[in-house]
C-alpha positions as CSV (number, residue, x, y, z in Angstrom):
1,X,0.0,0.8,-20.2
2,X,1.6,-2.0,-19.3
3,X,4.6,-3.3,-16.7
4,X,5.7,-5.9,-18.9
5,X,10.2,-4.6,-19.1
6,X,9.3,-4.2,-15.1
7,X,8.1,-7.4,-13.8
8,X,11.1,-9.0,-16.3
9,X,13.8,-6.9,-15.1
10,X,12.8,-7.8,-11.1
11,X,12.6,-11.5,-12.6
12,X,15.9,-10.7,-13.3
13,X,16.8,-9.0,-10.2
14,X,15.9,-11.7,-8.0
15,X,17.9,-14.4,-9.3
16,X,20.9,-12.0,-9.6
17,X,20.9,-9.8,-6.2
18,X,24.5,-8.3,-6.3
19,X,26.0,-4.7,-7.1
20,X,28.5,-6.3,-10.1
21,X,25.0,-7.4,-12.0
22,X,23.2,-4.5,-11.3
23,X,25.8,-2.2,-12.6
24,X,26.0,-4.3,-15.9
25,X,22.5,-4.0,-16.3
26,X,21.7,0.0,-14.7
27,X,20.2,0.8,-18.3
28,X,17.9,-2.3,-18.2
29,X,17.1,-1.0,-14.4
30,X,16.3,2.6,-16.1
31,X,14.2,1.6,-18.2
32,X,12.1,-0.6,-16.0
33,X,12.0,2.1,-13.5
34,X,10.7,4.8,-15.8
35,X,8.1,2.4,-16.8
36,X,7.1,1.7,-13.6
37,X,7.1,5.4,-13.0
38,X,4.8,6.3,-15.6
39,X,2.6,3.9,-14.6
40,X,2.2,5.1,-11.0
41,X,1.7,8.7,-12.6
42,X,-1.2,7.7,-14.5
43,X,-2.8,6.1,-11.4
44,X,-2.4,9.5,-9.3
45,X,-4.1,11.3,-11.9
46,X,-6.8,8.5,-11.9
47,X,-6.7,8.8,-7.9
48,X,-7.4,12.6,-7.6
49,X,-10.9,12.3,-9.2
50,X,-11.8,9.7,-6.3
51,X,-9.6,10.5,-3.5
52,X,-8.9,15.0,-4.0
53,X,-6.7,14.3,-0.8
54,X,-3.6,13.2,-2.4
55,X,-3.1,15.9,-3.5
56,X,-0.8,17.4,-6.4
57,X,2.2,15.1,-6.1
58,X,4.7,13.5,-8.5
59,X,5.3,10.2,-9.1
60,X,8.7,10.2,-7.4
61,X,7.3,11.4,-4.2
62,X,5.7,7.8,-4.0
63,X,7.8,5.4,-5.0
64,X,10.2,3.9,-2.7
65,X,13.8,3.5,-3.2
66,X,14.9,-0.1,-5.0
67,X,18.6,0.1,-2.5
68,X,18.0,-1.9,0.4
69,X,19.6,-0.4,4.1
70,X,21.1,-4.2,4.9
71,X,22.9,-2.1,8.1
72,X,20.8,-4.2,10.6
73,X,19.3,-7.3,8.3
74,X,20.8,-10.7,8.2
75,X,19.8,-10.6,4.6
76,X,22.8,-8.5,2.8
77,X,20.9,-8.6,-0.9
78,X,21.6,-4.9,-1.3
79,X,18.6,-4.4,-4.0
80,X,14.6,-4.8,-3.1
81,X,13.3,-7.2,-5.7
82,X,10.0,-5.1,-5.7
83,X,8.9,-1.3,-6.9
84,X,6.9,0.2,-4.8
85,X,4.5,3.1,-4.6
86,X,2.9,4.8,-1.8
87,X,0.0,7.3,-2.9
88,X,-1.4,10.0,0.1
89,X,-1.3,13.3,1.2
90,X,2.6,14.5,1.3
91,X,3.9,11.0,-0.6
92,X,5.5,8.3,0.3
93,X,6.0,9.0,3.7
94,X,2.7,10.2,4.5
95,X,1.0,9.4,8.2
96,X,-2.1,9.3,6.4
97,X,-3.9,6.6,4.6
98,X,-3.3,5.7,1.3
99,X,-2.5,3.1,-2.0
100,X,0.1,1.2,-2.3
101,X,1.2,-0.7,-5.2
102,X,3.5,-3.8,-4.6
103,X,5.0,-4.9,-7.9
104,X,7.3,-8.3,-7.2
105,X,7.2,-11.2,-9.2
106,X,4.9,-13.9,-7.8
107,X,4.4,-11.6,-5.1
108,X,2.5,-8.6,-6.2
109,X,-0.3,-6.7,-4.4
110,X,-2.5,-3.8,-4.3
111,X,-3.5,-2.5,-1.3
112,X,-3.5,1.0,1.3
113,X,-4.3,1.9,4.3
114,X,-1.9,2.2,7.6
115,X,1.1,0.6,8.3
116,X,2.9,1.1,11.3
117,X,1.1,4.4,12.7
118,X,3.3,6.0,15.3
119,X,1.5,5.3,18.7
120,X,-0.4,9.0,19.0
121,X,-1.9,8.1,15.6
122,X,-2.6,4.6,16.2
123,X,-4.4,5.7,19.0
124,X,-6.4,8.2,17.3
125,X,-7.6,5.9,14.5
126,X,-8.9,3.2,17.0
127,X,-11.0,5.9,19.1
128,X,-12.4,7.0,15.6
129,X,-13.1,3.6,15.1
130,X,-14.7,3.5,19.1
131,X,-16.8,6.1,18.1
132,X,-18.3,5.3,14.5
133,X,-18.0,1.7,14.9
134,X,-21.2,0.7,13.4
135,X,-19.7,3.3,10.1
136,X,-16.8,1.3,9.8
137,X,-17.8,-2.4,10.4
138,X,-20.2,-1.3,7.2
139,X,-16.9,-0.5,5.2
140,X,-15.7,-3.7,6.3
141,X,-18.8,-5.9,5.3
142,X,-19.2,-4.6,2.0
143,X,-19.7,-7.6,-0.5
144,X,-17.3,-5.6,-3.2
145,X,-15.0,-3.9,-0.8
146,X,-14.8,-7.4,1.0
147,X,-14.2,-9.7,-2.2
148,X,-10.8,-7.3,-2.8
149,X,-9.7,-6.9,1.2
150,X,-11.1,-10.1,3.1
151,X,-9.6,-8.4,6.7
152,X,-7.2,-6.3,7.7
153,X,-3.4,-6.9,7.3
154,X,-1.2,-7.7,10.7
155,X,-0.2,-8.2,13.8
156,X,-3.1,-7.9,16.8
157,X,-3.1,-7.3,20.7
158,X,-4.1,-10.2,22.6
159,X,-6.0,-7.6,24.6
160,X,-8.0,-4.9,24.8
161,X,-6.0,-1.6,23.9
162,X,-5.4,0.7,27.1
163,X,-8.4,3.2,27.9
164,X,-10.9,1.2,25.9
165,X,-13.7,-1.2,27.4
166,X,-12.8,-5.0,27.0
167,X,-16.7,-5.6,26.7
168,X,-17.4,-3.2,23.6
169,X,-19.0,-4.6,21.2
170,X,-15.8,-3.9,18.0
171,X,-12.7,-4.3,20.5
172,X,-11.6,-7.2,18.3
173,X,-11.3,-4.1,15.2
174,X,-9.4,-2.0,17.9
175,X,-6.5,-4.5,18.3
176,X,-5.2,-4.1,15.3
177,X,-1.4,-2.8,15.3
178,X,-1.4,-1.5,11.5
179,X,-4.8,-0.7,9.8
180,X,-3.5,-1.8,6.2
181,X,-5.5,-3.7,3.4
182,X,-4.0,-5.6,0.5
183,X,-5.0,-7.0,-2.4
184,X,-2.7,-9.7,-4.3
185,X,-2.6,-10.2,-7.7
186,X,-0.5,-12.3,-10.2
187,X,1.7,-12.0,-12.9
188,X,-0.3,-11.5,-15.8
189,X,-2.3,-8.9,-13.8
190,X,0.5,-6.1,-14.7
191,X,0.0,-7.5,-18.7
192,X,-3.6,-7.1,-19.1
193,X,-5.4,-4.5,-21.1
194,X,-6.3,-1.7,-18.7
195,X,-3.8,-2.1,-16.2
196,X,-4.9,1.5,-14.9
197,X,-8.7,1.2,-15.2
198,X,-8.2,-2.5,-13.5
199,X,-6.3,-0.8,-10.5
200,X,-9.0,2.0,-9.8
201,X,-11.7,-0.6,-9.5
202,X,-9.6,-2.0,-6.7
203,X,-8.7,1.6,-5.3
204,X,-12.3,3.0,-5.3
205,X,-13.3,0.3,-3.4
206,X,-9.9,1.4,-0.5
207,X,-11.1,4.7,-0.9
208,X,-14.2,4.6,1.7
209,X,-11.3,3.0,4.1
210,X,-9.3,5.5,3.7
211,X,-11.4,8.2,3.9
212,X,-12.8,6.8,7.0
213,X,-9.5,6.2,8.6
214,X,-7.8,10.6,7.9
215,X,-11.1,11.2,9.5
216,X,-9.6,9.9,13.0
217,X,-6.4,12.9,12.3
218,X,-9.2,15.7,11.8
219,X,-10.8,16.2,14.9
């Protein structure tokens, strides 16, 4: 399995951002996103052995629509140059952590976690964190899990978050607007033997995170 026809079509895409092109070349776009489909179906099946919490869910469920909303963007490109996949319980639109696979032409990643949490959520993962600090900042330190996700991804408070101590010991990990992780890779990444295999060695390391992080929306 390889995304060879993806990563050529985007190559493609990118240099050529307009309806007129992308009509002349919808089979070309087909075929690239079938590809990319299959691919993210093979990693879902891989993900249920280490992760049983996403659940029975198709490939489509995940992946996130090429079409660009350009309603409120200076940037009027009407196409994403990237396919995207979001793996969790209940898909791509999940409130729960999950994978994410970012496939863009000298700007690929792998990577999961949180982005944007609506504010009852975010809330809930940072007094999980309050509470099993010493849990997580071991998830955090872990020589493989750390050689793949160095820190987390985004924007921070300048502050302590409301109704948590400024003097405890992890407020720094509490200030974190989105709790998401990523990964980057290159080109010939998507072209190497065992594209799957290569991807769940970077997933099994997320999926302590993750697993960590839905256990702040059971209690």
């Amino acid at each position: 399995m390889k995304l060879e026809n993806a990563l050529i079509f985007l190559d493609s895409l990118q240099n050529n951002n307009n309806r007129n092109w992308f009509n002349e070349n919808k089979e070309k776009y087909n075929s690239a996103k079938s590809e990319f489909e299959t691919f993210v179906s093979e990693v879902i099946i891989n993900l249920r052995a280490i992760d049983s919490s996403v659940g029975d869910m198709a490939a489509k469920d995940c992946m996130f629509r090429i079409n660009r909303d350009v309603r409120f963007s200076n940037n009027k490109e009407p196409y994403k140059n990237n396919f995207g996949a979001f793996m969790a319980k209940e898909g791509r639109k999940s409130i729960y952590a999950g994978y994410y696979i970012h496939l863009e032409p000298h700007n690929s990643f792998i990577g999961g976690g949180i982005y944007m949490p609506e504010a009852k959520n975010l809330n809930a993962i940072r007094q999980h964190i309050y509470d099993n600090y010493i849990e997580f900042k071991k998830i955090l330190e872990n020589k493989t899990f750390k050689s793949y996700f160095p820190e987390i991804y985004g924007e921070k408070l300048k502050t302590a978050p409301k109704g948590f101590p400024k003097d405890f010991e992890g407020i720094d990990l509490l200030k974190h607007k989105h709790y998401a992780v990523t990964f980057p890779v290159d080109n010939k990444f998507w072209s190497k033997p065992d594209l799957v295999k290569n991807v769940m060695k970077v997933f099994e390391q997320l999926s302590v995170y993750n697993k960590f992080i839905n256990l702040a929306f059971e209690s």
